[in-house]
N, C-alpha and C positions, 0 to 999 in steps of 0.2 A: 661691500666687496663686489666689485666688478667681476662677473663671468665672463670667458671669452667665448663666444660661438662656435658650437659645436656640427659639423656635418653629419647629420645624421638621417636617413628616412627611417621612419615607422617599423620600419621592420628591425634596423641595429640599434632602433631607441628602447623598442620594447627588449628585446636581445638581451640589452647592457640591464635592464630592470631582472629580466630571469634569473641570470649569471648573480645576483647579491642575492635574492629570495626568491629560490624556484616554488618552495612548499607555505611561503608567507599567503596567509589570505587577501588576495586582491578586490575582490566584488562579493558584496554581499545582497542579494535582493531577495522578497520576501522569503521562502524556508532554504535557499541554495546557496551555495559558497563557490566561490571558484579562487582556484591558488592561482598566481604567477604563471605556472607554468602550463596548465590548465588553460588559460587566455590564450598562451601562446600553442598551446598542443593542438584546440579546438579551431583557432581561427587557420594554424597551417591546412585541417581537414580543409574548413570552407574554402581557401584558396585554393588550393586543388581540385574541390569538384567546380569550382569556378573558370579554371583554365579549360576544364574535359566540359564545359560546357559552350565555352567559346570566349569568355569573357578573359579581354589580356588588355594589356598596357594602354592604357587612352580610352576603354572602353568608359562610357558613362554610367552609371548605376545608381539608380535613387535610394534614400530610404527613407521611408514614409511612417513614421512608429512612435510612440510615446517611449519613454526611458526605461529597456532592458537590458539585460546582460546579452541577447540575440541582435541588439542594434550595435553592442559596442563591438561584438564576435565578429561581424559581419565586414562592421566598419575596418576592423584590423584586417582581416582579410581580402578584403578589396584592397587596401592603401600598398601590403603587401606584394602583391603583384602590379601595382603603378597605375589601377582601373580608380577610374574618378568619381570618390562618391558626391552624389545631388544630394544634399540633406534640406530638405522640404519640411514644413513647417507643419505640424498637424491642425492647426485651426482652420487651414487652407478650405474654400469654399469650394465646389464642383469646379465651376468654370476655373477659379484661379488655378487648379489642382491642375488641368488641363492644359492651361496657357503654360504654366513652367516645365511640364513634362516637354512639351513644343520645343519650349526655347528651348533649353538647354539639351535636347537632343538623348534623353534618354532611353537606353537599349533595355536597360531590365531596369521594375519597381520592385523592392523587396516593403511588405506591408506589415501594420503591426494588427494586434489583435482590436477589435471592436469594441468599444463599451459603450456606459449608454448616453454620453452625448458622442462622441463621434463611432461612425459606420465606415469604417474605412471598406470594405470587403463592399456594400454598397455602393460607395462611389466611385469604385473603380469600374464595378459591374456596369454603369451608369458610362464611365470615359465615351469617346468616340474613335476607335480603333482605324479610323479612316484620314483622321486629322494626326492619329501618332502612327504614322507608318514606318517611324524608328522604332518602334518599341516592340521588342519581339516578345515580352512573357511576362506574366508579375507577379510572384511570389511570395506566399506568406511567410512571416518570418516565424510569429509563435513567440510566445518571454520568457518560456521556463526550463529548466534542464531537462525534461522528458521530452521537449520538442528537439532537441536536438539528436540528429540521425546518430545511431551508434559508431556507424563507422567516422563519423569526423572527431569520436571521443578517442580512436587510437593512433596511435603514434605510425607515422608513416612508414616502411619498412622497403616496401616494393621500389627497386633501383629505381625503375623508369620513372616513376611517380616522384621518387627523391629527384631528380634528374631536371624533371618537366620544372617543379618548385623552384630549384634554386636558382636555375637559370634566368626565369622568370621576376624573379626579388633581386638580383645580379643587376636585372635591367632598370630599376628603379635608380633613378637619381634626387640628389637632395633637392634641385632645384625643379623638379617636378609639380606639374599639378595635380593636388591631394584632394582638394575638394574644394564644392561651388555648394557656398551658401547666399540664401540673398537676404537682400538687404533695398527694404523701401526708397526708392529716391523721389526727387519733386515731381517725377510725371506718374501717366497712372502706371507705368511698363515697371515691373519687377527687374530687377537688375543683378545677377548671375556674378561674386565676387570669387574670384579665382586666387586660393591662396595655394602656397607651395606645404613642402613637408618639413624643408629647413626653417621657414617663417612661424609658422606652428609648432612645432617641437621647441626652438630655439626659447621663443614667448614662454611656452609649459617650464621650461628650464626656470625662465629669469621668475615667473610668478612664482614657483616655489622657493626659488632663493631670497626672495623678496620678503617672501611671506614665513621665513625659517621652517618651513615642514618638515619635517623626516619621519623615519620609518613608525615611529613612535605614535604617530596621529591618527586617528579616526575622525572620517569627514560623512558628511551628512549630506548627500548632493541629490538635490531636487529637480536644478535648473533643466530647460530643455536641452538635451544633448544636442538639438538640430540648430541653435545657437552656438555661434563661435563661444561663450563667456563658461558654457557647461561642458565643453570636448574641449577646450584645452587647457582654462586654467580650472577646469575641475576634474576632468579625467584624466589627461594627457600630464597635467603637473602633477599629477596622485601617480604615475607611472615613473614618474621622476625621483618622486620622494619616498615611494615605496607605499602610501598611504593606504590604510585600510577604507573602502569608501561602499560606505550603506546607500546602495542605488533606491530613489523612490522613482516610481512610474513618469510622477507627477508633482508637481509642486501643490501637493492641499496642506493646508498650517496645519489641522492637529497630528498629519501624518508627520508631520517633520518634528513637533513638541515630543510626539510619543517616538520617535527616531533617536532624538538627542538623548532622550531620558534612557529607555531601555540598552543603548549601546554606548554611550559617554561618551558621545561623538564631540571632537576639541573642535571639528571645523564645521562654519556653515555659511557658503557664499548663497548671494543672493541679491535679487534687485531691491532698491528700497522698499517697493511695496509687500516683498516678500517679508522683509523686518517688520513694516509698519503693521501689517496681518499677523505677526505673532504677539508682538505687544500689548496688542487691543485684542487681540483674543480673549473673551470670555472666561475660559478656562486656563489662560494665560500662568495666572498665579499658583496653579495645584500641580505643575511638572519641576521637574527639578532638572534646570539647565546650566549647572554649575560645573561640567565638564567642558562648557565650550569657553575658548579664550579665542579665538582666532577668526578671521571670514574676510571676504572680500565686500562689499558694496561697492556698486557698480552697475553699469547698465543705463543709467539713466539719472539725472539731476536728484540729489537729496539737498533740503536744507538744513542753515545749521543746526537749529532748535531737535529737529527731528531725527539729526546725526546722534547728537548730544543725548536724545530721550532712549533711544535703541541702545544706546552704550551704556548707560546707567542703568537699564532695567534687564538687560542682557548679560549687567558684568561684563564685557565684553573690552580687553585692555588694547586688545590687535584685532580690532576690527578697522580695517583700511581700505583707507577710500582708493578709488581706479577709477582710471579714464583713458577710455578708447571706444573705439568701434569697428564693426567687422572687416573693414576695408584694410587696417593695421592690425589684423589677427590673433585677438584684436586690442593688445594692451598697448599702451602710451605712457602713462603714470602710475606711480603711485606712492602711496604716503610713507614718508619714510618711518621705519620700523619703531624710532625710541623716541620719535617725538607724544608729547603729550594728546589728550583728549581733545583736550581745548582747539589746538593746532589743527589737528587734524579736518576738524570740522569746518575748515575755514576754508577748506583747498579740497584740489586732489591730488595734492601730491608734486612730486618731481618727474620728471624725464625720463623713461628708464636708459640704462646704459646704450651704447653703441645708435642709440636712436639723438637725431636733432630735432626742433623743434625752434619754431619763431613765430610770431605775433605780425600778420599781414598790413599793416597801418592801414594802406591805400586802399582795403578792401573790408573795413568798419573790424577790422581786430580779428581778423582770421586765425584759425588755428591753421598753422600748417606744419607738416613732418617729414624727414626724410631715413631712412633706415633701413634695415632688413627686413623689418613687419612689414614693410608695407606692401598691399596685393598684386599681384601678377598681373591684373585687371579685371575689368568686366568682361564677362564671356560676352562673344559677337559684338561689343555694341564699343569699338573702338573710338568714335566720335565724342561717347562719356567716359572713355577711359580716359582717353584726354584732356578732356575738361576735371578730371579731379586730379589727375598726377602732369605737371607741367613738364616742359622740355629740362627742368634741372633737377628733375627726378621728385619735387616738394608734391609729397601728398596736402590737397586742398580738402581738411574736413568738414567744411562748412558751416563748424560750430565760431562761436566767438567766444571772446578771454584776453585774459593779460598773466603775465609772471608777476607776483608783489616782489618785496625787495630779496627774500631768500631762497625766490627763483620757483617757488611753487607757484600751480595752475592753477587760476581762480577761472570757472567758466563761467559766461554773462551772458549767454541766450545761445539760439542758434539759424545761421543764414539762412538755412533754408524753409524757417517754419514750420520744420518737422513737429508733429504731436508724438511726447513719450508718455503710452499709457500702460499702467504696470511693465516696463522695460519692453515695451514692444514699439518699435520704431512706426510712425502710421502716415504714409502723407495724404496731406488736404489733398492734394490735386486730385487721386485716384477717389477717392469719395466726391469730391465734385463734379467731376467729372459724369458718375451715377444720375448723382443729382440734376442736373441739370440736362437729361432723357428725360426728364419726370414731365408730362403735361404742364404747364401753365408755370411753369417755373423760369421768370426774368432772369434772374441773377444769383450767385453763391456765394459765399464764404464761409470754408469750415476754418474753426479756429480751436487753438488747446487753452479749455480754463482750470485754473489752477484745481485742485484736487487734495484733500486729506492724506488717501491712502494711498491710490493710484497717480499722485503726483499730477496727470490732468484728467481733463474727460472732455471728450468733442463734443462743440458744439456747431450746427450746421445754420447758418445763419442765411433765410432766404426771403428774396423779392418775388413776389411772386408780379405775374402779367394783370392781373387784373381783372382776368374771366370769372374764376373760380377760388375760394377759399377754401384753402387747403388744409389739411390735420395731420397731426402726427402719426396717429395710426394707419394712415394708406401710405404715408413718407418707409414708413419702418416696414411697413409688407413689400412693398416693391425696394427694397435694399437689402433686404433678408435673400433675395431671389438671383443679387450680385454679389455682394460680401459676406464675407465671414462673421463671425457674431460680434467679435471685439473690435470691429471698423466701424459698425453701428454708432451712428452720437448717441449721446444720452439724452442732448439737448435739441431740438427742432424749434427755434425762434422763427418766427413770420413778422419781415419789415416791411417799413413800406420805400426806404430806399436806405443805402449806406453812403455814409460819412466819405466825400470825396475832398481831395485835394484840387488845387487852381489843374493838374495835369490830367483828373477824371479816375486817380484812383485812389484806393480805399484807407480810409485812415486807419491804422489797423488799431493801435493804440488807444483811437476814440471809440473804435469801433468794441473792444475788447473791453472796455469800461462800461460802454453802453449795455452788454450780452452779461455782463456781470449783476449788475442794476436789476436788469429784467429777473433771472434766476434767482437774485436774492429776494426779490419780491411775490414771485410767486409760491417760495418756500416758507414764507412771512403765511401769505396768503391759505397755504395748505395748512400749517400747523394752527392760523387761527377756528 
């Protein structure tokens, strides 16, 4: 059934969700509940002391936070008034934390609480308040319902306050920008992808119709909210469907075994690695996950075998494959609903509605799309917005594929040599880039080898000059010092040159066999 496109912002999407279950429970996170109308009572407060604090239409606002019910509060309340939220990625390392606050031009950081691998309240303390001289204040946000101030729990009364609101939410339009998440590209610069509120909502629509949700469901949602793949087709489509949805922090598998179990949760999206971590879990077989029929996989390449093994040992009949990426807000396909098992695994799926889609020839089998999903652009950096959306509107995703004969998406690599490791986009270039500051270091190549659970894992492939022989452990201390902990390779090979073509570069193919060869032999070599 085809849906027609609905104009809506954030604010009349939630609206229309109240109006069917004001008193239905919406969010559940650990001992707290919040109803419908709750979400919507509390994010009106925050939008309010949001205006009387200065923050209106176009302002930028970050949120910096692992998955609470104060990141989704916040987030409604911001989009409400037309202020644009930055959703930043919590693995972020100091400097990166710094560099995207820059770019993107951030007025207020709202932060989440600390635990014990990340310090956020640390590394803010740490910022340099001289290089962000947009940034007027940064604000903890706190996860749980005692952190939130009493007055944003009541209901707004005082005209002028009524007055300031409306007018304020009045000014929002569908085609407005909602919010800039980023998204890796081939150089080392983070890239700022500006989606709207129609593009985003619309997507939350079709993935729940897609996916047959209603009021009926309980979802189990883990994914990072600062990902386009967990705000909208897991919270934004749960606002759709009406879906009951057990917020975890975090994605840890026995949090999510004992999530499924204790509340009979039907739904559970998630990247493959996420399925592959429950499967192989240890304690796998002592929870009882026979409530869930439904889920998205997504994010990142699965194969078939591993499609097939997740679906058999998860029971799972509608677990459906999808394919998109942030840039398209971010869905593209998906599996159609009554096809079989078997089918399923073969593909990702169809087209979804009102979206085109074509196979580039001239440019080794491009994906390309044209539609409403697709983003508003790259914040500032026009030159690459143009290079992914051409002059007839074709979003360029850089992945490759073909349609088989009954029109579903078979993906076959991707242009840009992106590494997907546990659904985190990672490009070589920005790790070599590191690398190759490094003393005595000739040459680079990072490349993605294949992976069990995490589908790959980098490996940093280097020449060194020939002064000094290098080791892994000074490569991984001075990288610890630029990136984040999941950009780190696993692997640091030392060659003595790479595999070139008659034109001087890199055979990557041969090259990738070679880097295979080696790993499997020293893993021979450990276990002997």
């Amino acid at each position: 059934m085809e849906v027609e496109l609905i104009r809506h912002t954030i604010n009349s999407f939630l609206n229309e969700r109240v109006k069917k279950t004001p008193d239905k429970i919406a969010i559940v996170f650990e001992d707290d509940s919040y109803t419908w109308v709750e979400l919507d009572q509390i994010s009106d407060g925050i939008a309010l002391a949001l205006l009387k604090s200065g923050v209106k239409k176009g302002t930028h606002v970050g949120i910096w936070s692992l998955n609470s019910p104060l990141f989704l509060l916040h987030y409604l309340a911001l989009a409400k008034i037309g202020a644009v939220t930055v959703l930043i990625n919590t693995r972020c390392h100091q400097s990166e934390l710094e560099d995207l606050l820059v770019y993107a031009d951030v007025n207020t950081l709202y932060y989440g609480e600390d635990t014990n691998q990340l310090k956020f309240s640390e590394m803010i303390a740490q910022l340099d308040r001289k290089r962000l001289s947009l940034m007027k204040k940064t604000v903890a946000l706190g996860k749980n319902k005692n952190d939130i101030p009493e007055q944003y729990k009541k209901k707004i009364v005082d005209n002028d306050d009524l007055a300031l609101l409306c007018n304020a939410k009045k000014n929002v339009r569908p085609e407005d920008v909602l919010g800039i998440l980023f998204t890796s590209g081939t150089t080392s610069a983070a890239k700022g992808v500006m989606l709207s509120h129609f593009a985003t909502i619309n997507i939350a629509i079709e993935t729940a119709t897609q996916m047959h949700w209603t009021e009926a469901d309980k979802s189990c949602l883990g994914i990072p909210l600062f990902h386009c793949f967990g705000l909208s087709s897991g919270f934004m489509a749960g606002i759709y469907a009406g879906i009951q949805i057990y917020l975890l922090e975090s994605h840890k598998t026995i949090r999510v075994l004992k999530c499924v179990e204790q509340n009979q949760c039907t739904i559970f999206n998630g990247v493959p690695t996420m399925f592959m971590a429950m499967i192989k879990h240890p304690k796998f077989e002592t929870y009882n996950l026979s409530s869930l029929n439904s889920g998205i996989i997504a994010g990142s390449y699965v194969n078939t075998n591993d499609y097939l093994s997740i679906c058999e040992k998860l029971k799972m009949e509608k677990l459906q494959q999808s394919y998109g990426q942030t840039e398209a807000s971010p869905s593209i396909t998906f599996s159609d609903y009554d096809d079989t098992i078997l089918d399923k695994s073969r593909s990702v799926g169809k087209v979804i509605p009102h979206v085109e889609l074509k196979i580039l020839a001239s440019n080794q089998n491009e994906i390309c799309i044209k539609g409403y999903n697709t983003m508003l652009g790259y914040y500032k950096l026009e030159a690459e917005t143009k290079k992914a959306i051409d002059p007839e509107g074709w979003l360029h995703t850089g992945d490759l594929g073909y349609l088989d004969a009954d029109g579903n998406l078979c993906i076959t690599g991707r242009l840009k040599e992106m590494i997907v490791r546990g659904g985190e986009n990672i490009s070589p270039y920005e790790i070599e880039n590191h690398i190759k500051n490094f003393p005595y270091v000739a040459d680079v190549k990072v490349i993605g080898i294949e992976a069990e659970v995490l589908q790959e894992e980098i490996a940093a492939c280097i020449v060194t000059d020939g002064r000094k022989k290098l080791n892994e452990t000074e490569m991984r201390e001075f990288l610890s010092q630029h990136l984040a902990a999941y950009k780190i390779p696993k692997y640091f090979i030392f060659l003595k040159k790479f595999p070139l073509n008659a034109s001087g570069k890199i055979i990557l193919s041969e090259l990738k066999n070679q880097i295979k060869t080696i790993i499997n032999e020293n893993n021979k070599n450990e276990l002997s």
